[in-house]
VOLO-221825 format. One record per residue (C-alpha): residue number from 1; residue in one letter; x negated, z negated, y negated. Coordinates in Angstrom, 2 decimals, always signed. Example, Ala and Ser with C-alpha at 12.3 -4.5 7.8 and 13.67 -1.06 7.14 Angstrom:
<pts>
PT  seq  type  u  w  v
PT  1  A  -12.30  -7.80  +4.50;
PT  2  S  -13.67  -7.14  +1.06;
</pts>
This chain:
<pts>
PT  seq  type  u  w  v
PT  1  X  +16.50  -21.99  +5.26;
PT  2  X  +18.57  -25.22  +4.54;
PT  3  X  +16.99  -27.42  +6.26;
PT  4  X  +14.92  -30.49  +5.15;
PT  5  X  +10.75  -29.52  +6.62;
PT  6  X  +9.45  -32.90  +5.20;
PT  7  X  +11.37  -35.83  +3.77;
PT  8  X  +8.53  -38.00  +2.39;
PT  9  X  +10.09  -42.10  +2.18;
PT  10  X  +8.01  -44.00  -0.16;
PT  11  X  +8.04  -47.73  -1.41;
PT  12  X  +5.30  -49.81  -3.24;
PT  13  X  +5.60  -52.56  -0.32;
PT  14  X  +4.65  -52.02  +3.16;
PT  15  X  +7.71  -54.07  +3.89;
PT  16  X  +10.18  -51.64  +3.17;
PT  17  X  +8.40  -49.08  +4.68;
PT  18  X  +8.19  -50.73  +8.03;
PT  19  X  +11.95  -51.12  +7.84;
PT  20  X  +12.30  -47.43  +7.18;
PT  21  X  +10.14  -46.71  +9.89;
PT  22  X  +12.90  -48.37  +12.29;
PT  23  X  +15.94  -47.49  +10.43;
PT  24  X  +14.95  -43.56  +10.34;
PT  25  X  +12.95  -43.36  +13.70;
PT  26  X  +15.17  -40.74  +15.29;
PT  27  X  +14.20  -37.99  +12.07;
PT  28  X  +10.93  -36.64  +12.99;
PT  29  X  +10.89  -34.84  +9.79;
PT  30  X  +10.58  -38.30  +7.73;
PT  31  X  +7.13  -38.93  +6.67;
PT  32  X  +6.31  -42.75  +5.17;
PT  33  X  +3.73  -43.76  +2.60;
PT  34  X  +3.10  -46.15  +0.15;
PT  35  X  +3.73  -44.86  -3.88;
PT  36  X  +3.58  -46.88  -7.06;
PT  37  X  +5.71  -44.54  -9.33;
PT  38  X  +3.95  -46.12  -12.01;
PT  39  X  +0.48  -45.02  -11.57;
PT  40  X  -0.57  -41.63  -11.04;
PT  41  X  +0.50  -39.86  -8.05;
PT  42  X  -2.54  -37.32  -7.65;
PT  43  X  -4.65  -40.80  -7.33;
PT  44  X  -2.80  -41.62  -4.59;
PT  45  X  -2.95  -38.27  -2.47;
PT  46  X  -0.22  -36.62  -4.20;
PT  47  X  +0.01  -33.47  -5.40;
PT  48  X  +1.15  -32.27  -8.99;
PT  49  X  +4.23  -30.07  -8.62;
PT  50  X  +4.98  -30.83  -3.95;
PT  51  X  +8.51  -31.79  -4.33;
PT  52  X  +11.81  -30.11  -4.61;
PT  53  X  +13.72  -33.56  -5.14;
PT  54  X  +12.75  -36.46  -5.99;
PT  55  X  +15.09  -39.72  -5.71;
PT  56  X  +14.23  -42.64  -7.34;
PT  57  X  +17.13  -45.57  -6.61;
PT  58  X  +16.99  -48.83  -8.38;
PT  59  X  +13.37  -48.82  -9.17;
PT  60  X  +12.35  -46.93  -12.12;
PT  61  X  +13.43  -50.17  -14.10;
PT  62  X  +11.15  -52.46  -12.24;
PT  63  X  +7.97  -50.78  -13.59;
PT  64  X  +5.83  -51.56  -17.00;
PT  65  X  +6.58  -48.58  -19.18;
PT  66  X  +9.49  -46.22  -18.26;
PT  67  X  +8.47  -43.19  -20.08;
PT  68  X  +4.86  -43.33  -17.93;
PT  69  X  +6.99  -43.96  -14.93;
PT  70  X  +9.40  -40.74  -15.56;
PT  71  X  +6.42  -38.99  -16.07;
PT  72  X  +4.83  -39.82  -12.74;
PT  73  X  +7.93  -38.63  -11.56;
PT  74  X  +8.32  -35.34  -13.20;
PT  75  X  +4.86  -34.45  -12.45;
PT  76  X  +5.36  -34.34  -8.52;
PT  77  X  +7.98  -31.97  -8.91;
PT  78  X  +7.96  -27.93  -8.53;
PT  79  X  +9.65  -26.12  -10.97;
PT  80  X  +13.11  -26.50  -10.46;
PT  81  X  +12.65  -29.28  -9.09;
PT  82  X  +15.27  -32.44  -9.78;
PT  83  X  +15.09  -35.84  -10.33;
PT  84  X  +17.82  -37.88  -9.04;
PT  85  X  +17.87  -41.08  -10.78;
PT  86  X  +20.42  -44.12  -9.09;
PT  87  X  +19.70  -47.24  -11.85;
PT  88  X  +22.60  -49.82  -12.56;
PT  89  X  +23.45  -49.90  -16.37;
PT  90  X  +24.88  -53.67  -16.67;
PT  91  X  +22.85  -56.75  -16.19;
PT  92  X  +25.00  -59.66  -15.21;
PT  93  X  +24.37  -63.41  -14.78;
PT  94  X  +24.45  -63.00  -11.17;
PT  95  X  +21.81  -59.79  -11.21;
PT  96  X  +19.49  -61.65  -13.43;
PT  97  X  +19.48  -64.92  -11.32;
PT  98  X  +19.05  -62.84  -8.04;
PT  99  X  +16.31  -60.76  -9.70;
PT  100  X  +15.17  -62.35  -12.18;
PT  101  X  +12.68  -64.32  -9.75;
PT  102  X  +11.30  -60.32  -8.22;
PT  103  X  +8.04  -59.13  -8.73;
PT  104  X  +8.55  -56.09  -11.46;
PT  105  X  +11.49  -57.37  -12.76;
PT  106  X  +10.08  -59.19  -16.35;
PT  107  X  +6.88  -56.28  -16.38;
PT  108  X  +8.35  -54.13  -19.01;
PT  109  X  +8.54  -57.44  -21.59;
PT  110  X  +5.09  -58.57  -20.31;
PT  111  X  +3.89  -55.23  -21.13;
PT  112  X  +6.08  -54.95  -24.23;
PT  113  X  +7.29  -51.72  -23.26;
PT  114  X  +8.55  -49.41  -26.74;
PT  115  X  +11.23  -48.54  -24.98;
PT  116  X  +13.09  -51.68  -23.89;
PT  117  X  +11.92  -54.11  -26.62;
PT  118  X  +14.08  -57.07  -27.45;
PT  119  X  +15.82  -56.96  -24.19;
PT  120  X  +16.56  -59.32  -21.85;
PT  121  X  +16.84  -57.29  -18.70;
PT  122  X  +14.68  -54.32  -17.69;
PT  123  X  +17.77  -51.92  -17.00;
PT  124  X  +18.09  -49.40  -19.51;
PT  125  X  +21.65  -48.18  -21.13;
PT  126  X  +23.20  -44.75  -20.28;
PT  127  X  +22.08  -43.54  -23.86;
PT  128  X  +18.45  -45.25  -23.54;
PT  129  X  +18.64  -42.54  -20.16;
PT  130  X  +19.77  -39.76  -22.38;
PT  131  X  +16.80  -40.42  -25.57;
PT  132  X  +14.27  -40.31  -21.96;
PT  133  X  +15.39  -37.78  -19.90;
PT  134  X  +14.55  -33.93  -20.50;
PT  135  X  +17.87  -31.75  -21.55;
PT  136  X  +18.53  -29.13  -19.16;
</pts>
């Protein structure tokens, strides 16, 4: 019909989620709950294949291994389902200083994730997106 049944708003912190909670009170169709996008969503009471869209903005970059994490993400959605991705491209002096001190931001070099070795920043390129993401 159109119209959005279930928007499900997720964050690894209960911080953001409280602030959701506020922000988005008046949409009784919002649902809130915490997800790690790195760890397996079916062990966190997801299901395999429950979401038509699924929008991940600046924080497939703060995980361990971004291939895992894409996976995660593919996995909750139904076929035909999308992926919206909304990652910045450029690190800067100013992002690294701001972010530098996060939790997330340094796990892909601690974990020496393939896919982003020898960098200094966890963002990935626009053609380390392309080699990741499936051609449709």
């Amino acid at each position: 019909n159109g119209i959005c049944d279930v928007y499900t708003f997720t964050d690894v912190s209960e911080f953001f989620l409280r602030r959701a909670r506020v922000r988005f009170a008046e949409y009784d169709f919002v649902e809130y709950r915490l997800f790690n996008c790195d760890a397996d969503p079916r062990l966190q009471g997801l299901a395999s294949g429950q979401c038509n869209f699924v929008v991940a903005t600046n924080v497939l970059h703060a995980t361990p291994f971004i291939r895992n994490t894409l996976d995660n993400c593919q996995q909750l959605l139904c076929p035909g389902g999308m992926l919206i991705i909304n990652e910045l491209f450029l690190t800067s002096a100013y992002g690294q200083i701001t972010f530098g001190m996060t939790d997330g931001w340094w796990l892909f070099s601690e974990c020496r994730d393939p896919e982003r070795v020898g960098q200094d920043s966890p963002l990935l390129t626009w053609r380390q997106w392309q080699g990741l993401l499936p051609k449709k």
